[in-house]
C-alpha positions in Angstrom: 29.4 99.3 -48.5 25.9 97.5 -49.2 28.3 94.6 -50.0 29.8 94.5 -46.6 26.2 95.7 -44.9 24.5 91.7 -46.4 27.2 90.2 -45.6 27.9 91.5 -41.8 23.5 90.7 -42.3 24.3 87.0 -43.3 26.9 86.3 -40.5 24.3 87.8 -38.1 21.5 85.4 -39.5 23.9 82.7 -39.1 24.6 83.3 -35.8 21.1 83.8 -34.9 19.8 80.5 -36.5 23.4 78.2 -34.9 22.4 79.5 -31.6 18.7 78.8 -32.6 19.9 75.6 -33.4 21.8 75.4 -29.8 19.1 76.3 -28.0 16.7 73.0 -29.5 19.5 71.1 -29.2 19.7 72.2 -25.2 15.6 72.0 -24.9 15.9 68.3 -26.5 19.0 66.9 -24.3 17.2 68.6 -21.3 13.8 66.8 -22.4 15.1 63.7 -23.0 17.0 64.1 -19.3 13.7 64.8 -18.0 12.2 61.5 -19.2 15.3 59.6 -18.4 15.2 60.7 -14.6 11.2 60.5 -15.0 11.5 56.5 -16.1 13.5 56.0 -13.5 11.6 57.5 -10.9 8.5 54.9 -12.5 10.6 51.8 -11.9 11.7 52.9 -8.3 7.7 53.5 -7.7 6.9 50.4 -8.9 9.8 48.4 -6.9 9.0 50.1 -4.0 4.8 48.8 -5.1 6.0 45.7 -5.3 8.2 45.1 -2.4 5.8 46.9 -0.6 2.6 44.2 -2.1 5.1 41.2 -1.3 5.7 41.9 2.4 2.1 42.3 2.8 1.4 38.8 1.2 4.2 37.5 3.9 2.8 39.3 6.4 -0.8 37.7 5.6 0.5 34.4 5.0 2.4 34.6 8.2 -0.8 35.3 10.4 -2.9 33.2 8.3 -0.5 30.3 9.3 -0.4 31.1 12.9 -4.2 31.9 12.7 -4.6 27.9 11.5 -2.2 26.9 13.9 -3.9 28.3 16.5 -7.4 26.7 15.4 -6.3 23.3 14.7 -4.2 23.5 18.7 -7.5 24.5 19.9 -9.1 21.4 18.1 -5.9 18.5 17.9 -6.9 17.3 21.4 -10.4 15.8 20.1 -9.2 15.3 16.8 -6.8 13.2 17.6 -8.7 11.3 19.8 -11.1 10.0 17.5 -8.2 9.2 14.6 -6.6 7.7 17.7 -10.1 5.6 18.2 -10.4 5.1 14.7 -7.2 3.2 14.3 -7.7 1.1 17.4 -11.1 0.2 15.9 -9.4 -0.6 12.6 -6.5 -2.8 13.7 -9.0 -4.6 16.2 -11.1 -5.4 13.3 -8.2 -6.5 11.1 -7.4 -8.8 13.5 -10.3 -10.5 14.2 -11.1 -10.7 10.4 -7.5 -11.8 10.0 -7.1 -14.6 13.2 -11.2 -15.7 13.1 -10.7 -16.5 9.5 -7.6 -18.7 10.0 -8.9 -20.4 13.1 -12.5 -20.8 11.6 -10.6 -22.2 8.0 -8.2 -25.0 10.8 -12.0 -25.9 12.6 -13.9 -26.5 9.3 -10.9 -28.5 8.1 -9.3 -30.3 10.8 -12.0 -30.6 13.6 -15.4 -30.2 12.1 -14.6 -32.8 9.4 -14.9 -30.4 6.4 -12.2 -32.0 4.1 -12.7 -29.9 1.0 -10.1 -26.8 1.0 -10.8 -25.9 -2.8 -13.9 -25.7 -2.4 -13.3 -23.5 0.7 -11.2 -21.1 -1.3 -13.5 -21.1 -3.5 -16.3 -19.8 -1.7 -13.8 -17.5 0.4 -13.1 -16.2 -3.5 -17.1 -15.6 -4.0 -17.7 -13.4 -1.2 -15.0 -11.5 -2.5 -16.1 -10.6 -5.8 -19.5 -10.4 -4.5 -18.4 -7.8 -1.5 -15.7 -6.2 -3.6 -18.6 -5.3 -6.1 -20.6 -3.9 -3.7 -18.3 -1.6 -1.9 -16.6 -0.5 -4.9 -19.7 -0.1 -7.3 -22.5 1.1 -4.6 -21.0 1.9 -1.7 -18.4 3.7 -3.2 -15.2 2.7 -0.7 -12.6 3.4 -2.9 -13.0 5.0 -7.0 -13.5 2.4 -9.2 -10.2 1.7 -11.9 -11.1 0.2 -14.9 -9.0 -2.2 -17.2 -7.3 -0.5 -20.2 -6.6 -3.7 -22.4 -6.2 -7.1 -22.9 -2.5 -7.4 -21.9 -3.7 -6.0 -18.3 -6.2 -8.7 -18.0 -3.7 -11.2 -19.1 -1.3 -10.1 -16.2 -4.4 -10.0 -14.0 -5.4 -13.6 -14.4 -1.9 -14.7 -14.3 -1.9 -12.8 -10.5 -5.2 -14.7 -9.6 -3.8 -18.3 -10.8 -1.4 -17.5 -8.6 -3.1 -16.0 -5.5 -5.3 -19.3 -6.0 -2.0 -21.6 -5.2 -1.4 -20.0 -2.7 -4.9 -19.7 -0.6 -5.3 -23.0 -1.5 -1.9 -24.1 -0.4 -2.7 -22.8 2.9 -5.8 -24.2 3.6 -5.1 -28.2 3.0 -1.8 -27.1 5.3 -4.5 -26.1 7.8 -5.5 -29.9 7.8 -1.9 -31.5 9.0 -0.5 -28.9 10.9 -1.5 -26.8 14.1 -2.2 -23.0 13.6 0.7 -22.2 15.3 3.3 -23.9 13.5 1.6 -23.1 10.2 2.2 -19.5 11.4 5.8 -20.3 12.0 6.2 -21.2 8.3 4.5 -18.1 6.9 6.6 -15.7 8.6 9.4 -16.6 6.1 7.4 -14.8 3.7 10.3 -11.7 3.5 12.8 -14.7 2.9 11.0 -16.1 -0.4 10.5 -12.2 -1.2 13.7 -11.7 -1.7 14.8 -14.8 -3.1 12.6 -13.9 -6.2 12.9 -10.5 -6.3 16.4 -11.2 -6.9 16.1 -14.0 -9.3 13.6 -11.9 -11.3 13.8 -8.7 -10.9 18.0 -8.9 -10.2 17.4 -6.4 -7.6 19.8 -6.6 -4.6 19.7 -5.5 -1.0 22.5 -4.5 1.0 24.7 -7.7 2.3 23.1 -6.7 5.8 19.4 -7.3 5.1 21.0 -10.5 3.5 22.6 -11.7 6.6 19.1 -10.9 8.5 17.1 -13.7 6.7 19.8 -16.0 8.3 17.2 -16.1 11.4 14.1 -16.3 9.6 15.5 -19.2 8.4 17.3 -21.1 10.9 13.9 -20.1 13.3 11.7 -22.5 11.0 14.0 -25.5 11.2 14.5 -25.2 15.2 10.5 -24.8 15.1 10.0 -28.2 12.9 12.2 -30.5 15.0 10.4 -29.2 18.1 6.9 -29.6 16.8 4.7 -32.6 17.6 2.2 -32.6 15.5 4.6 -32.0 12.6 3.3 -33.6 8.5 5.8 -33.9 6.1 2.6 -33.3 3.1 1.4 -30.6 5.4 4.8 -28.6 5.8 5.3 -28.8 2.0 2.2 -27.2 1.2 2.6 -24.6 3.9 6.2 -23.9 2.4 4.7 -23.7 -0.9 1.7 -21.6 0.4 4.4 -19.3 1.3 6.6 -19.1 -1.5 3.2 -18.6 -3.9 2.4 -15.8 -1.6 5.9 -14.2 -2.1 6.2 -14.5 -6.0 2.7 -12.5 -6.1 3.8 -10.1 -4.6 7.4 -9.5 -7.3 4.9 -10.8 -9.9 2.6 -8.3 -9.3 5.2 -5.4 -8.6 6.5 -6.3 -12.3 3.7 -7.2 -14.3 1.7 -4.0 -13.0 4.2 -1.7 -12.5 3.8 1.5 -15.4 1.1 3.6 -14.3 -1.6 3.0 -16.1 -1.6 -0.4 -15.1 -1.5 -0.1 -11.3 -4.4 -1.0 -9.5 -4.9 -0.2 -5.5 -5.7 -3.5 -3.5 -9.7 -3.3 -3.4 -9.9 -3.4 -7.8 -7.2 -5.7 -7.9 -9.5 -8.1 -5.3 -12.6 -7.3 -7.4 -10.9 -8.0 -11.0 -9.2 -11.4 -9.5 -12.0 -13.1 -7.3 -14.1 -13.9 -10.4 -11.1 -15.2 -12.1 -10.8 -17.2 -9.3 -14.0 -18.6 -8.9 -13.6 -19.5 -12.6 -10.4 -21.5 -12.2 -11.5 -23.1 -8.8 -14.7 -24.0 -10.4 -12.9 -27.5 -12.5 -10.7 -28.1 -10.1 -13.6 -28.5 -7.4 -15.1 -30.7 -9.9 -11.9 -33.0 -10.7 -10.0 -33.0 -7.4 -13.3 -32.4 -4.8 -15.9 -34.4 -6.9 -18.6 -35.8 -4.0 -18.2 -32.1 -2.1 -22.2 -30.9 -3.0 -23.5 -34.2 -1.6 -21.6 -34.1 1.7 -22.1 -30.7 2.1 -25.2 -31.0 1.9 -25.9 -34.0 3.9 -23.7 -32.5 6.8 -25.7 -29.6 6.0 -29.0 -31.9 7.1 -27.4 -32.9 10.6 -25.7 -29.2 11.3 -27.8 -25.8 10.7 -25.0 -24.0 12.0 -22.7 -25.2 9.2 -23.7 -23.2 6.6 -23.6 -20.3 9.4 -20.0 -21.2 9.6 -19.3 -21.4 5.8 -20.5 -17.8 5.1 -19.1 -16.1 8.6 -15.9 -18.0 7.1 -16.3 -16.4 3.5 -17.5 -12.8 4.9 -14.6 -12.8 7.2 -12.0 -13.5 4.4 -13.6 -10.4 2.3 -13.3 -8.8 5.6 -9.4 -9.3 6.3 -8.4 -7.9 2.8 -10.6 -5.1 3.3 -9.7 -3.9 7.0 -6.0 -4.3 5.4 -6.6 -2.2 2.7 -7.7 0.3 5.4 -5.2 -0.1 7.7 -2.2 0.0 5.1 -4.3 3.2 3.9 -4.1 5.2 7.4 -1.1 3.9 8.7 2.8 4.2 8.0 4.6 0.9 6.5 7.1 0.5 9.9 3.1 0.7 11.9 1.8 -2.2 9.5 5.4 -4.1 9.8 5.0 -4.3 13.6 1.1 -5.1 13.4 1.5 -7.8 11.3 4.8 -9.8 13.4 2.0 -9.1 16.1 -1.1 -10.4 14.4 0.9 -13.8 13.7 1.9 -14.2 17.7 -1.7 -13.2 18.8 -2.9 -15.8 16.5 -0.3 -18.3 17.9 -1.3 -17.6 21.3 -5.3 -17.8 20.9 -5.2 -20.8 18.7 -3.0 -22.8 21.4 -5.7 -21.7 24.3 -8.6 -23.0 21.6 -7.5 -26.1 20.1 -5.1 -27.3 22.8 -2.0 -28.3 20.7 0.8 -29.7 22.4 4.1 -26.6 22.4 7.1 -27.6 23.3 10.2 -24.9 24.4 11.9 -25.9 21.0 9.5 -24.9 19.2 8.2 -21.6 20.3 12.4 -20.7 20.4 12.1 -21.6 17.0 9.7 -19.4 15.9 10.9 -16.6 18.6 14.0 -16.6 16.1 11.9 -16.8 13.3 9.7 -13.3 14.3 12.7 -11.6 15.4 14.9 -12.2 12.3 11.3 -10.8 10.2 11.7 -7.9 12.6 15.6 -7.6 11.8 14.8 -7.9 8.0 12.7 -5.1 8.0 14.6 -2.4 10.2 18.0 -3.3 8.2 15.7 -2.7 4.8 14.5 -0.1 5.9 17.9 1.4 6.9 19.6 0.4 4.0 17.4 1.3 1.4 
């Protein structure tokens, strides 16, 4: 009987600590459920945060933007009328800098008896590096960009030699030939562009821009057999002028073209003018040997000639500068049609001034001329 009693006692103990057992197992799963639904509830809270934060920023952002919108409608009008004013300023002075130092560089030359174009260049080069220095250093126009080696002064020079030729090429054209036609010739600039663009860089355009160079082209040679006061020596060093001017400009896109090497148009000026000044410097001396005495002596008879000489030089620092500007707050199709225009405004005035014969040939010639430089660079800029 006590046998059966402990162990009817054990079964109960059993039971008691299994349902003992149960019961933590139940408290457990239930606690475990509790955190589980409680989790979730947190990351529903904090989605809700969060979409909740987000819409607000939109909601800011939204009447910040219309809030700015609103200001700058209530002060576009005047705004816009000075950038408007400041442009027209800027393009006016770009062309007078441009136009007064081409027709003061065909007076000097051709009708004031000044017969020395290197030396010319090379004070137009001095009152570059001088100014350039200046506004870069002092006046701080644009942040100075300093040379990181050797190799990039190599390239520089190289550049210079070859802006050199070209300024120099186009001022003894200025002695032969008229204004106007000497404009004619430099409009082909896009046609030598491409030529060595694609001779040295291989890079080709689509057969369209091609086939608008035939113009450009075609334009000059109508405009040669109608001009009167055409010069063989003077049309070849115009032509050359022209193609020196073109081969800078691939030159300089490959030769400065990673970038650590680029350089904006004011520091490029201010590392090339000295260069300059040191290459025209011999070949002053060799090729324009008795240029000090007879600029000196005219000089003696003309006080206003060395008025001229530096209103010429400041006005040549003065074109690349306002060109900087202009290319700065202006799009490239704005600069495109300002510049065809610059060359027929400069046609035009230096006809009225100097009074060289035109003939109908002539100015079709170099119609053709501007409107294939037009065609060039609408299909280019099409087809890119």
């Amino acid at each position: 009987f006590q046998s059966n009693h402990s162990h009817s006692q054990g079964k109960e103990n059993k039971r008691k600590t299994c349902s003992e057992e149960e019961e933590e197992e139940e408290t457990e799963i239930s606690g475990h459920r509790q955190f589980f639904f409680f989790t979730l509830d947190e990351e529903r809270l904090l989605l809700i945060q969060k979409s909740r934060t987000t819409h607000d920023q939109k909601t800011m952002a939204v009447l910040q933007s219309s809030s700015s919108s609103s200001g700058q409608s209530s002060i576009s009008p005047s705004s816009a009328k000075k950038q408007a004013l400041f442009i027209v300023s800027l393009v006016t002075l770009w062309y007078s800098s441009n136009i007064g130092v081409l027709l003061l560089n065909k007076f000097l030359l051709s009708n004031y008896g000044f017969r020395f174009p290197i030396f010319l260049t090379m004070c137009h080069m001095s009152a570059c590096a001088i100014f350039s220095y200046i506004s870069i250093v002092f006046l701080k126009v644009v942040p100075l960009q300093t040379l990181k080696s050797r190799q990039q002064l190599l390239k520089i020079s190289t550049l210079s030699v070859v802006f050199c030729a070209s300024v120099v090429g186009g001022n003894i054209s200025l002695r032969y030939l008229p204004v106007s036609f000497n404009q004619a010739v430099g409009a082909t600039t896009p046609f030598f562009t491409a030529v060595f663009a694609y001779l040295m860089t291989f890079k080709r355009e689509a057969w369209v821009t091609y086939f608008a160079l035939v113009p450009v082209v075609v334009g000059v040679v109508i405009a040669s057999g109608g001009e009167p006061g055409f010069h063989l020596f003077g049309f070849i060093m115009c032509i050359s002028a022209t193609a020196a001017r073109a081969f800078k400009s691939v030159l300089q896109g490959i030769l400065l073209s990673s970038d650590g090497e680029k350089l904006n148009s004011m520091n490029l000026l201010l590392y090339m003018s000295p260069i300059a000044v040191f290459v025209l410097v011999p070949a002053v001396i060799v090729m324009e040997p008795d240029v000090l005495s007879y600029t000196l002596a005219l000089g003696r008879k003309d006080k206003f000639m060395w008025l001229l000489l530096i209103l010429n030089s400041s006005l040549a620092y003065s074109a690349n500068l306002t060109n900087f500007l202009v290319t700065k707050h202006t799009s490239a199709l704005t600069l495109q049609v300002l510049g065809n225009a610059k060359g027929a405004v400069a046609v035009v005035i230096s006809i009225f001034i100097f009074r060289n014969p035109v003939t109908f040939i002539g100015i079709g010639g170099y119609t053709i001329t501007v409107l294939g430089v037009v065609a060039y660079g609408e299909t280019k800029r099409r087809f890119r």
